[in-house]
VEXDREN-2710 file (C-alpha; in Angstrom, 1 decimal):
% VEXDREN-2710
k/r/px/py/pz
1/UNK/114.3/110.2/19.5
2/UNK/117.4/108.0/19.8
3/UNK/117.0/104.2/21.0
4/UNK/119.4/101.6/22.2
5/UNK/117.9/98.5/20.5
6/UNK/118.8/95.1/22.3
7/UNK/116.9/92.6/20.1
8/UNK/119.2/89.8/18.4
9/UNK/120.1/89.9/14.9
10/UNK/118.0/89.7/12.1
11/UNK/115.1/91.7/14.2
12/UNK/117.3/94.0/15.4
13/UNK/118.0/95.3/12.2
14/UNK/114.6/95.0/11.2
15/UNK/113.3/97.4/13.9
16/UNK/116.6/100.0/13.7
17/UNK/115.2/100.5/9.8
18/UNK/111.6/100.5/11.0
19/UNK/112.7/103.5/13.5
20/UNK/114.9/105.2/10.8
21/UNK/112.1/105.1/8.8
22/UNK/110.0/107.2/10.9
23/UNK/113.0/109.6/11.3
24/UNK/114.7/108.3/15.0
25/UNK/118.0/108.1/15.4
26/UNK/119.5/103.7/16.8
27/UNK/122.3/102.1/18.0
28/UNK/122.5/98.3/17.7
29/UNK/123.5/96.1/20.7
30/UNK/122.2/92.7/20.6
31/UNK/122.4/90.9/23.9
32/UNK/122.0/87.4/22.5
33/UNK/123.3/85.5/19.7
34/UNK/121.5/82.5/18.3
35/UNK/122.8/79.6/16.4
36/UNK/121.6/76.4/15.9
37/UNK/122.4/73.1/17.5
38/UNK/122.4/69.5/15.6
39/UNK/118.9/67.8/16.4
40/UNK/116.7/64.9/15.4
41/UNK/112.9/64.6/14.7
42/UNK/111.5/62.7/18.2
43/UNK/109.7/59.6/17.3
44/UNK/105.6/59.3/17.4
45/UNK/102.9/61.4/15.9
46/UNK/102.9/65.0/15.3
47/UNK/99.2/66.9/15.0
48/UNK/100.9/70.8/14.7
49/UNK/103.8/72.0/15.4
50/UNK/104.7/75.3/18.3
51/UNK/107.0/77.7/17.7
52/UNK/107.8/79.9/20.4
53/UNK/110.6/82.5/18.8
54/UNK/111.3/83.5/15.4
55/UNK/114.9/82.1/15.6
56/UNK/113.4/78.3/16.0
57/UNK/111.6/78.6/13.1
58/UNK/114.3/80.0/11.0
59/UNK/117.2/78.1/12.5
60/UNK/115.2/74.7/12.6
61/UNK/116.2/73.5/9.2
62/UNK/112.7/71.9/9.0
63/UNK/111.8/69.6/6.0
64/UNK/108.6/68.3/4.2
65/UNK/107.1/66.0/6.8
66/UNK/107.0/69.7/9.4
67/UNK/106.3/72.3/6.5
68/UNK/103.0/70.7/6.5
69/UNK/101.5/70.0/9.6
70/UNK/99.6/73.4/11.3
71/UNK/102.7/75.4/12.6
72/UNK/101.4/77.7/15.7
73/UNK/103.3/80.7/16.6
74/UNK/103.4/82.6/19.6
75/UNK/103.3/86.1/17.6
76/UNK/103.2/88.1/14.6
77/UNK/107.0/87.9/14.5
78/UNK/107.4/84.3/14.9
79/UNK/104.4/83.6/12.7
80/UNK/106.1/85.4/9.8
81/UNK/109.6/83.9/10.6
82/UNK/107.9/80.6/10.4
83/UNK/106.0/81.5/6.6
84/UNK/109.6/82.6/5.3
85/UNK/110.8/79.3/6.8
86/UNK/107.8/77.5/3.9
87/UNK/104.8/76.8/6.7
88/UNK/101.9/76.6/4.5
89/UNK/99.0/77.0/7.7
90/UNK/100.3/79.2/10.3
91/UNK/98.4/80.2/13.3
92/UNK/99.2/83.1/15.6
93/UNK/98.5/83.1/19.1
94/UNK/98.9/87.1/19.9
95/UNK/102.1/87.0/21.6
96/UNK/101.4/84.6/24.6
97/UNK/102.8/81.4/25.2
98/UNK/99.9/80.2/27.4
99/UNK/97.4/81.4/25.3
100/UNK/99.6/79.7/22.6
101/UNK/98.8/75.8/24.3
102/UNK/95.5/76.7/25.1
103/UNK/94.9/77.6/21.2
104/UNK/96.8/74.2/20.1
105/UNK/94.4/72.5/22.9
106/UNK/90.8/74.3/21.5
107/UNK/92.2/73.1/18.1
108/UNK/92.1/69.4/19.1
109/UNK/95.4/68.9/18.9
110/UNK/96.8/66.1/21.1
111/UNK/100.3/65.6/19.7
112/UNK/102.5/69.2/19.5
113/UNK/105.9/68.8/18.5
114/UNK/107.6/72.0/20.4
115/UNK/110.7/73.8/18.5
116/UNK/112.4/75.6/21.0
117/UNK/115.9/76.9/22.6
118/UNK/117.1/75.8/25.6
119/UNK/115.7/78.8/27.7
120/UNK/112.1/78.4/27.6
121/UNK/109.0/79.7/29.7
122/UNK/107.1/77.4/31.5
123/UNK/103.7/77.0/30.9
124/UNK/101.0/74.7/32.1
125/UNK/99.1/72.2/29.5
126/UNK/95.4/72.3/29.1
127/UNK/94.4/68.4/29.3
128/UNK/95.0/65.9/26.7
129/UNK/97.6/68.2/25.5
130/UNK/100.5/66.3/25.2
131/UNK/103.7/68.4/24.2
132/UNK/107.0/66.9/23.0
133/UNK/110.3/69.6/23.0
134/UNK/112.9/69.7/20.4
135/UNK/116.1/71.8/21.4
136/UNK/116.6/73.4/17.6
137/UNK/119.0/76.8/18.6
138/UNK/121.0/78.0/20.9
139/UNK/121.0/81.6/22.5
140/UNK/124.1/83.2/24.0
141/UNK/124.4/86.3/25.8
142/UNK/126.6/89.3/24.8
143/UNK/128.8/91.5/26.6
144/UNK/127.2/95.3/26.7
145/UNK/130.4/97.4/26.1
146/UNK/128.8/100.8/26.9
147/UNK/125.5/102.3/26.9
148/UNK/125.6/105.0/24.7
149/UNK/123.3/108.3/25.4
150/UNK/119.5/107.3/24.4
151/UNK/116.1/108.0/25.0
152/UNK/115.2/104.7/25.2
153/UNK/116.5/101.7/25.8
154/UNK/113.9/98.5/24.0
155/UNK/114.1/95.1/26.0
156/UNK/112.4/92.0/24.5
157/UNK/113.0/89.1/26.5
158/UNK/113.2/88.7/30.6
159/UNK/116.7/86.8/29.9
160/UNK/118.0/89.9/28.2
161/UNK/116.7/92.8/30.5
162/UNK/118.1/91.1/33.6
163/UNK/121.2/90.6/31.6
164/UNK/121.1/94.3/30.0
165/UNK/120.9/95.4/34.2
166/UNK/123.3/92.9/35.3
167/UNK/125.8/94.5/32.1
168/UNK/125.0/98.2/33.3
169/UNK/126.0/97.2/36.6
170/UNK/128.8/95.3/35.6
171/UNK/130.3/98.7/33.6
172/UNK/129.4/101.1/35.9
173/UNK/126.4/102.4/34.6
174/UNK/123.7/104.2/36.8
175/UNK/120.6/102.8/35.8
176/UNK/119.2/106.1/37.2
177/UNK/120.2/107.8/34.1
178/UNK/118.3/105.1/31.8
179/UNK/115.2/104.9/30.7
180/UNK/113.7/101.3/29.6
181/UNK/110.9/100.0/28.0
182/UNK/110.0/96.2/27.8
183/UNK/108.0/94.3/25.5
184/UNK/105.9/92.7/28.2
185/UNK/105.5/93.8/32.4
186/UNK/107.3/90.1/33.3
187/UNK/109.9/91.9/31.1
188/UNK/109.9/95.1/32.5
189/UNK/110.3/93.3/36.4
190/UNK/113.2/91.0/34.9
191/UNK/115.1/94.4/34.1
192/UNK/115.4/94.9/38.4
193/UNK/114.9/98.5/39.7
194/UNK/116.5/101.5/39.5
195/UNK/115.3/103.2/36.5
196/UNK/115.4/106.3/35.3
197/UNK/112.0/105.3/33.8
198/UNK/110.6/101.9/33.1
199/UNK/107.2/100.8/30.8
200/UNK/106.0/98.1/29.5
201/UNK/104.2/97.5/26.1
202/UNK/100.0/97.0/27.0
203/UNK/100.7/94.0/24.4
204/UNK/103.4/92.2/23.7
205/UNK/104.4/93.2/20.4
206/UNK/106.6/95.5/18.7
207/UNK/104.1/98.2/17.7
208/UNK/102.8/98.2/21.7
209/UNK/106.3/98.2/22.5
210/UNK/106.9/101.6/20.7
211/UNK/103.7/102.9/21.4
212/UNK/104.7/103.0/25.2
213/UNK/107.9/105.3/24.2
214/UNK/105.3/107.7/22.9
215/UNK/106.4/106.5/18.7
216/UNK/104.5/105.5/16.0
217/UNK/105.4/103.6/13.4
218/UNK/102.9/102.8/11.5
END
């Protein structure tokens, strides 16, 4: 199979080798591009810390008095982001952000020092939950110059799939003659209609995400 694959850099390349691996053919075209932005450590206590993408925990910059408090990630990507980035106890969550504060919240902890981009999803606290966001990267979407002939085309965020249809449309692409498939159903509806075919991962993670194509690559 050929896929289109939308997911910002270093992931992106990270899942083209994974697919190459297994023998499918991919074209790169991130839709975002992170960088990060100057920030300072909020004052007060910090019980754990919550990182909610990969690119916070690697664009952070975080030092000592972080590195070892409990670092809870939303997912298996963002929990191994955040071990490269020198976490000693990280804690994943499975992919959801609620499920993510409700976990902090079973773990007793009151004070959460949030690493975030400016885009985030909203989520409601469990009580005594008390969570304080740091703006650590940046995220910037990029022009789609083309769509190139594909099976697929993988989405991971709901910023980027409405971007990715807003782009088609922009170029004159049919989205009748493109088939998606989204990392989560909130993703799949952000993408709009019109599909040639649209699925969403039963999980939201990378291996679900393929799995719904019909590819394994395990």
């Amino acid at each position: 199979m050929r896929f289109l694959v939308t997911r910002p850099s270093p992931g992106g390349e990270a899942t083209a080798a994974r697919l190459r691996r297994a023998g499918h053919d991919v074209v790169l075209a991130p839709l975002l591009a992170t960088k990060p932005v100057p920030w300072t450590l909020p004052d007060g206590r910090h019980d754990a810390v919550m990182v909610t993408s990969a690119a916070a925990a690697r664009l952070s910059g975080a030092g000592p008095a972080l590195l070892d408090l409990p670092c809870f990630a939303v997912g298996g990507a963002t929990a191994a982001a955040a071990t490269a980035a020198g976490w000693h106890d990280v804690r994943d969550a499975g992919g959801d952000v609620q499920a993510l504060v409700d976990r902090l919240a079973a773990a007793g902890m009151g004070e959460v020092l949030h690493l975030a981009g400016e885009d985030r999803t909203p989520v409601t606290l469990p009580p005594g939950l008390r969570v304080t966001t740091a703006v650590v990267y940046r995220a910037v979407l990029q022009p789609l110059p083309a769509v190139p002939a594909v099976d697929w085309v993988l989405l991971y965020s709901s910023r980027t799939a409405g971007h990715f249809g807003a782009e088609c449309d922009r170029i004159g692409q049919a989205r009748e003659g493109v088939a998606i498939a989204a990392i989560s159903p909130a993703v799949r509806t952000a993408a709009g209609p019109g599909w040639r075919t649209a699925v969403a991962a039963a999980a939201p993670n990378e291996e679900a995400l393929l799995a719904a194509t019909g590819v394994s690559c395990q």
